[in-house]
N, C-alpha and C positions, 0 to 999 in steps of 0.2 A: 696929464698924469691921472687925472680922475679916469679917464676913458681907458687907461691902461689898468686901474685897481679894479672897474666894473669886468674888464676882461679874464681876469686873475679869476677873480669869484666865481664869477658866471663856469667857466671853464672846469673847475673843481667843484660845483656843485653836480656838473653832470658825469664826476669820474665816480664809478660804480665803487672804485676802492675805497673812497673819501668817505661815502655814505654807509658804505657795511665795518668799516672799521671804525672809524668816528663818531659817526650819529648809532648806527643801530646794534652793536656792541654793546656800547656802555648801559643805552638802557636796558636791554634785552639782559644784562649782570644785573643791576640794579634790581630788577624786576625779581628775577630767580632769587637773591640774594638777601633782599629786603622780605623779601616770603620765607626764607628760612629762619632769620636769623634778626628780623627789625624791630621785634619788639622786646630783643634783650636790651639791658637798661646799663650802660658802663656805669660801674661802682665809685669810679674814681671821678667822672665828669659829671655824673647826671644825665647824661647824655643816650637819647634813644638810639639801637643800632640801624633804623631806619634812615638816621640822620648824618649819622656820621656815615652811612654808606653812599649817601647823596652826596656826602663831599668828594670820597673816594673815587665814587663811579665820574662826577663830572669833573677832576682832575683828571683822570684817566684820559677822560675824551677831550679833554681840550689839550691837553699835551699831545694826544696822537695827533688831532686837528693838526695844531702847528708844523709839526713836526711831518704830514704826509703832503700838507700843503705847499710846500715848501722846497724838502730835500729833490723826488723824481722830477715833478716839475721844471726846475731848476736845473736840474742834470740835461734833461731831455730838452730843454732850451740853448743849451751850451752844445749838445752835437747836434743839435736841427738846424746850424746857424743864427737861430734865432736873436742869440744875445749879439752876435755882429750888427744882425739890423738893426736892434734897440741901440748900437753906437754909433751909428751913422745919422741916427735922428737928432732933434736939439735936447732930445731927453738926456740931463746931466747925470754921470755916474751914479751920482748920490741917489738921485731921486729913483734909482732904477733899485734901489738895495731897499728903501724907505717904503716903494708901491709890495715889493714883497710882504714885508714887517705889515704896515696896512692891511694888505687881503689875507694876511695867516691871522691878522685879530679878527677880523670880520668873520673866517670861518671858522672859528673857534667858537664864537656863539653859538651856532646851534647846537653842537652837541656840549657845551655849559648847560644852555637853557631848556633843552629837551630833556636831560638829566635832571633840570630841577623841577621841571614841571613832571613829569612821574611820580616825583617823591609826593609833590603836594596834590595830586590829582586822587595814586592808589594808594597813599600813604598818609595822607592830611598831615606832611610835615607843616608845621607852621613858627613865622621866627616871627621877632618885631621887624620895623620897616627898616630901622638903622641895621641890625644884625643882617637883611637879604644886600641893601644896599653895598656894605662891606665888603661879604662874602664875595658877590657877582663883581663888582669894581678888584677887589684882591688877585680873584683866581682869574678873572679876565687878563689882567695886564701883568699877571706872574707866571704869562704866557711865554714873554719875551727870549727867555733862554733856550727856549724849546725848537723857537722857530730860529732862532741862531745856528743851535745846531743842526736843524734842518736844512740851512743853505752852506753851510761847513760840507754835508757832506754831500749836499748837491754840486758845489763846486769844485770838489776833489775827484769823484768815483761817475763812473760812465752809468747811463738809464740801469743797464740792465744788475751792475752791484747798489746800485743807490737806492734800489726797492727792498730788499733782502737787510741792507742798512738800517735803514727807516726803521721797517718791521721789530725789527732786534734791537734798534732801539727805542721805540715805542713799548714795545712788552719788556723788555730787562729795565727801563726806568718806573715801569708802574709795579711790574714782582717786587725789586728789591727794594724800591720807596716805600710800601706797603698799605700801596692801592689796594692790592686783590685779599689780603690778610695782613691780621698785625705784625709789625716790625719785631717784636716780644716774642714769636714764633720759632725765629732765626736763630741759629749756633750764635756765638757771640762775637766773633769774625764777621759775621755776614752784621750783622748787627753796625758793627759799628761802618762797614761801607755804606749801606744804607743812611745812615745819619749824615754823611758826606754826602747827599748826592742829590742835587734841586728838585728832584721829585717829593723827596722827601720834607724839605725845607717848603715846597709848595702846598703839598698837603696842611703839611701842622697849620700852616696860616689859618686856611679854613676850618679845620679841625677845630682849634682855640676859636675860631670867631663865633662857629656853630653852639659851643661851652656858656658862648658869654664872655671870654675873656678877650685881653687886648691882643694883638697877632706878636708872638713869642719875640724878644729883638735880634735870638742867635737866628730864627728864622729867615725873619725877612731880610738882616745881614747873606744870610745864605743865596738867597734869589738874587740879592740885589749884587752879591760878587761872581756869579755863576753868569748873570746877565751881561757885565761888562767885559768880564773873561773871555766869553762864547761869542760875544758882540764883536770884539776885537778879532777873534778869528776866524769867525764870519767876513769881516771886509779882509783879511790879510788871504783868506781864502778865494774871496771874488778875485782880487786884483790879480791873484796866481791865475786865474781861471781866464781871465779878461788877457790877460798878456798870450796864453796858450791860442786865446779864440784870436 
Protein backbone atom coordinates (compact mmCIF):
# COMPACT_ATOMS: atom_id res chain seq x y z
CA UNK A 1 0.00 0.00 0.00
CA UNK A 2 2.67 2.28 0.94
CA UNK A 3 4.51 1.53 -2.45
CA UNK A 4 1.06 2.27 -4.17
CA UNK A 5 0.66 5.94 -2.19
CA UNK A 6 4.52 6.75 -3.29
CA UNK A 7 3.33 5.86 -6.81
CA UNK A 8 0.11 8.13 -6.71
CA UNK A 9 2.48 11.13 -5.63
CA UNK A 10 5.38 10.63 -7.33
CA UNK A 11 3.22 10.41 -10.71
CA UNK A 12 1.11 13.82 -10.08
CA UNK A 13 4.00 15.52 -9.08
CA UNK A 14 5.36 15.15 -12.55
CA UNK A 15 1.84 16.04 -14.27
CA UNK A 16 2.48 19.61 -15.75
CA UNK A 17 -1.42 20.21 -15.07
CA UNK A 18 -0.99 19.61 -11.17
CA UNK A 19 1.96 22.03 -10.92
CA UNK A 20 0.42 25.12 -12.97
CA UNK A 21 -2.92 24.80 -11.67
CA UNK A 22 -2.34 23.97 -8.01
CA UNK A 23 1.21 25.01 -6.90
CA UNK A 24 1.67 28.01 -9.37
CA UNK A 25 -1.75 29.58 -9.61
CA UNK A 26 -2.44 30.20 -6.28
CA UNK A 27 0.77 31.78 -5.59
CA UNK A 28 1.34 33.72 -8.63
CA UNK A 29 -2.91 35.29 -7.34
CA UNK A 30 -1.59 35.61 -4.09
CA UNK A 31 1.36 37.58 -5.12
CA UNK A 32 -0.70 40.02 -7.64
CA UNK A 33 -3.39 40.25 -5.15
CA UNK A 34 -1.63 40.75 -1.89
CA UNK A 35 0.40 43.78 -3.86
CA UNK A 36 -2.86 45.42 -4.61
CA UNK A 37 -4.83 45.10 -2.06
CA UNK A 38 -2.79 43.57 1.47
CA UNK A 39 -2.42 46.18 3.32
CA UNK A 40 -6.20 47.10 3.48
CA UNK A 41 -7.01 46.53 7.05
CA UNK A 42 -10.91 44.63 7.29
CA UNK A 43 -12.93 46.85 9.74
CA UNK A 44 -14.83 44.28 11.15
CA UNK A 45 -11.97 41.59 11.85
CA UNK A 46 -8.89 43.52 12.35
CA UNK A 47 -7.69 41.51 10.02
CA UNK A 48 -4.88 42.43 7.34
CA UNK A 49 -5.94 41.77 3.45
CA UNK A 50 -2.64 40.18 3.04
CA UNK A 51 -3.91 37.68 5.46
CA UNK A 52 -6.93 36.75 4.71
CA UNK A 53 -5.71 36.42 1.10
CA UNK A 54 -3.27 33.81 2.32
CA UNK A 55 -6.15 31.96 3.57
CA UNK A 56 -8.13 32.35 0.32
CA UNK A 57 -5.27 31.81 -2.19
CA UNK A 58 -4.19 28.52 -0.13
CA UNK A 59 -7.87 27.20 0.01
CA UNK A 60 -8.02 27.69 -3.53
CA UNK A 61 -4.92 25.50 -4.07
CA UNK A 62 -5.51 22.98 -1.95
CA UNK A 63 -9.06 22.21 -3.14
CA UNK A 64 -7.78 22.34 -6.68
CA UNK A 65 -4.85 19.90 -5.42
CA UNK A 66 -7.51 17.34 -4.32
CA UNK A 67 -9.71 17.62 -6.59
CA UNK A 68 -7.18 17.35 -9.88
CA UNK A 69 -5.38 14.76 -8.05
CA UNK A 70 -7.91 12.73 -8.00
CA UNK A 71 -10.98 13.13 -10.49
CA UNK A 72 -8.53 12.44 -14.33
CA UNK A 73 -6.34 10.21 -12.58
CA UNK A 74 -8.88 8.07 -11.67
CA UNK A 75 -10.86 8.13 -14.79
CA UNK A 76 -7.74 7.40 -16.82
CA UNK A 77 -7.04 4.42 -14.60
CA UNK A 78 -10.62 2.85 -15.11
CA UNK A 79 -10.08 2.93 -19.23
CA UNK A 80 -6.30 1.91 -19.03
CA UNK A 81 -7.35 -1.20 -17.31
CA UNK A 82 -5.66 -0.32 -14.70
CA UNK A 83 -8.17 -0.60 -11.80
CA UNK A 84 -8.84 -4.33 -13.16
CA UNK A 85 -5.10 -5.01 -12.27
CA UNK A 86 -5.21 -3.22 -8.86
CA UNK A 87 -8.31 -6.13 -8.41
CA UNK A 88 -6.64 -8.90 -9.25
CA UNK A 89 -3.75 -8.17 -6.62
CA UNK A 90 -4.36 -8.88 -2.72
CA UNK A 91 -4.89 -5.05 -2.48
CA UNK A 92 -8.43 -5.05 -0.75
CA UNK A 93 -11.14 -2.73 -2.30
CA UNK A 94 -10.90 -0.41 0.55
CA UNK A 95 -7.43 0.02 0.73
CA UNK A 96 -7.55 1.10 -3.01
CA UNK A 97 -10.14 4.21 -2.23
CA UNK A 98 -7.97 5.05 1.28
CA UNK A 99 -4.34 5.05 -0.92
CA UNK A 100 -6.24 7.74 -3.24
CA UNK A 101 -7.62 9.90 -0.05
CA UNK A 102 -3.70 9.52 1.21
CA UNK A 103 -1.88 10.80 -1.88
CA UNK A 104 -4.81 13.79 -2.64
CA UNK A 105 -3.59 14.96 1.26
CA UNK A 106 -0.02 14.63 0.58
CA UNK A 107 -0.49 16.74 -2.58
CA UNK A 108 -2.33 19.13 -1.14
CA UNK A 109 0.46 20.30 0.86
CA UNK A 110 2.35 21.83 -1.36
CA UNK A 111 0.35 24.14 -2.79
CA UNK A 112 -1.15 24.96 1.25
CA UNK A 113 2.31 25.45 2.20
CA UNK A 114 3.77 27.26 -0.90
CA UNK A 115 0.90 29.60 -0.39
CA UNK A 116 1.78 30.28 3.12
CA UNK A 117 5.25 30.60 2.66
CA UNK A 118 4.78 33.78 0.23
CA UNK A 119 2.57 35.37 2.60
CA UNK A 120 5.28 35.08 5.30
CA UNK A 121 8.36 35.44 3.01
CA UNK A 122 6.87 38.81 0.64
CA UNK A 123 4.35 39.63 3.08
CA UNK A 124 5.88 39.08 6.79
CA UNK A 125 2.36 37.53 7.55
CA UNK A 126 3.04 36.56 11.02
CA UNK A 127 0.33 34.43 13.44
CA UNK A 128 1.24 32.75 17.01
CA UNK A 129 2.35 29.12 16.81
CA UNK A 130 -1.20 27.71 17.97
CA UNK A 131 -3.09 30.18 15.36
CA UNK A 132 -0.51 28.46 12.17
CA UNK A 133 -0.85 25.03 13.73
CA UNK A 134 -4.73 25.24 13.49
CA UNK A 135 -5.04 26.91 10.48
CA UNK A 136 -2.56 24.25 8.44
CA UNK A 137 -4.15 21.03 10.47
CA UNK A 138 -7.94 22.73 9.55
CA UNK A 139 -7.47 23.53 5.86
CA UNK A 140 -5.28 20.47 5.52
CA UNK A 141 -7.82 17.81 6.32
CA UNK A 142 -10.97 20.15 5.32
CA UNK A 143 -9.52 18.74 2.12
CA UNK A 144 -11.55 15.63 2.42
CA UNK A 145 -14.69 16.66 0.33
CA UNK A 146 -12.86 17.95 -2.24
CA UNK A 147 -10.98 14.90 -3.09
CA UNK A 148 -14.37 12.92 -2.64
CA UNK A 149 -15.62 14.80 -5.29
CA UNK A 150 -12.76 14.23 -7.33
CA UNK A 151 -13.06 10.47 -7.44
CA UNK A 152 -17.07 10.85 -7.86
CA UNK A 153 -16.29 12.24 -10.81
CA UNK A 154 -13.48 10.24 -11.92
CA UNK A 155 -15.48 7.25 -11.44
CA UNK A 156 -18.63 8.37 -13.52
CA UNK A 157 -17.16 10.29 -16.74
CA UNK A 158 -14.43 8.95 -19.22
CA UNK A 159 -10.38 10.90 -19.29
CA UNK A 160 -11.38 13.09 -21.78
CA UNK A 161 -15.04 14.67 -19.79
CA UNK A 162 -13.31 14.30 -16.39
CA UNK A 163 -10.68 17.04 -17.16
CA UNK A 164 -13.08 19.79 -18.26
CA UNK A 165 -15.10 18.54 -14.90
CA UNK A 166 -12.30 19.01 -12.65
CA UNK A 167 -11.52 22.34 -14.13
CA UNK A 168 -15.16 23.73 -13.72
CA UNK A 169 -15.12 22.53 -10.70
CA UNK A 170 -12.24 23.64 -9.32
CA UNK A 171 -12.95 27.34 -10.54
CA UNK A 172 -16.84 27.43 -9.81
CA UNK A 173 -16.08 26.15 -6.06
CA UNK A 174 -13.39 28.87 -5.35
CA UNK A 175 -15.59 31.93 -7.55
CA UNK A 176 -18.81 31.23 -5.68
CA UNK A 177 -17.06 30.17 -2.19
CA UNK A 178 -15.38 33.58 -2.39
CA UNK A 179 -11.92 32.53 -2.77
CA UNK A 180 -11.04 35.07 -5.68
CA UNK A 181 -13.49 38.22 -3.90
CA UNK A 182 -15.86 38.65 -1.29
CA UNK A 183 -19.12 36.63 -0.90
CA UNK A 184 -20.78 40.46 -0.05
CA UNK A 185 -20.18 41.20 -3.77
CA UNK A 186 -22.69 38.68 -4.99
CA UNK A 187 -26.63 39.46 -6.01
CA UNK A 188 -28.30 38.00 -2.99
CA UNK A 189 -29.19 34.69 -4.88
CA UNK A 190 -25.89 34.03 -5.56
CA UNK A 191 -25.09 34.84 -2.08
CA UNK A 192 -26.78 32.62 -0.50
CA UNK A 193 -25.60 29.32 -2.86
CA UNK A 194 -22.32 30.22 -1.89
CA UNK A 195 -23.01 29.92 1.78
CA UNK A 196 -24.32 26.33 0.98
CA UNK A 197 -21.24 25.16 -0.66
CA UNK A 198 -17.94 23.50 1.31
CA UNK A 199 -15.73 25.94 -0.28
CA UNK A 200 -17.32 28.31 1.39
CA UNK A 201 -17.67 26.50 4.76
CA UNK A 202 -13.75 25.69 4.28
CA UNK A 203 -12.63 29.09 3.84
CA UNK A 204 -14.61 30.76 6.89
CA UNK A 205 -12.64 28.07 9.00
CA UNK A 206 -9.50 29.69 8.19
CA UNK A 207 -10.71 32.95 7.71
CA UNK A 208 -11.95 32.94 11.77
CA UNK A 209 -8.81 31.05 12.74
CA UNK A 210 -6.61 33.81 10.94
CA UNK A 211 -9.19 36.66 13.22
CA UNK A 212 -8.20 34.76 16.36
CA UNK A 213 -11.45 33.42 16.74
CA UNK A 214 -12.75 29.69 17.30
CA UNK A 215 -13.62 27.85 13.75
CA UNK A 216 -17.39 29.04 13.27
CA UNK A 217 -19.73 25.57 14.45
CA UNK A 218 -22.30 26.17 11.23
CA UNK A 219 -18.81 25.89 9.47
CA UNK A 220 -17.11 23.06 10.40
CA UNK A 221 -20.92 21.41 10.67
CA UNK A 222 -20.73 22.25 6.96
CA UNK A 223 -17.40 20.38 5.98
CA UNK A 224 -17.97 17.80 8.20
CA UNK A 225 -21.56 16.97 6.25
CA UNK A 226 -20.33 17.71 2.73
CA UNK A 227 -17.56 15.21 3.62
CA UNK A 228 -19.61 12.36 4.64
CA UNK A 229 -22.22 13.14 1.81
CA UNK A 230 -19.33 13.19 -0.97
CA UNK A 231 -17.63 10.38 0.94
CA UNK A 232 -20.60 8.17 0.56
CA UNK A 233 -20.84 8.80 -3.15
CA UNK A 234 -17.48 8.46 -3.68
CA UNK A 235 -17.57 4.68 -2.65
CA UNK A 236 -21.28 4.32 -4.24
CA UNK A 237 -19.43 5.64 -7.25
CA UNK A 238 -16.29 3.39 -7.21
CA UNK A 239 -18.44 0.22 -6.71
CA UNK A 240 -20.65 1.56 -10.03
CA UNK A 241 -17.27 1.94 -11.71
CA UNK A 242 -15.59 -1.34 -10.35
CA UNK A 243 -18.69 -3.43 -11.42
CA UNK A 244 -18.53 -1.60 -15.14
CA UNK A 245 -14.48 -2.52 -15.16
Amino acid sequence: MLNYVKLEVTRMLRNKRYVIFVVAFPVGFYLLYSNLWGDQVDEATGVRGSVTLMVSMAAYGALAAAIMSTAVPWSQERHSGWLRQLQITPLPGWAIIVTKLIASLLLVLPALLLVVLAAVLTRHVGLGAGQWAALIAAMWAGTVPFAALGLIIGSLVPPDTAQPLAIIGMFGLALLGGLWFPVDLLPETMRAVAHALPSYDYASIGWEIVAGHAPPGASVAGILGWGVALGVLAVLAYRRATVRS
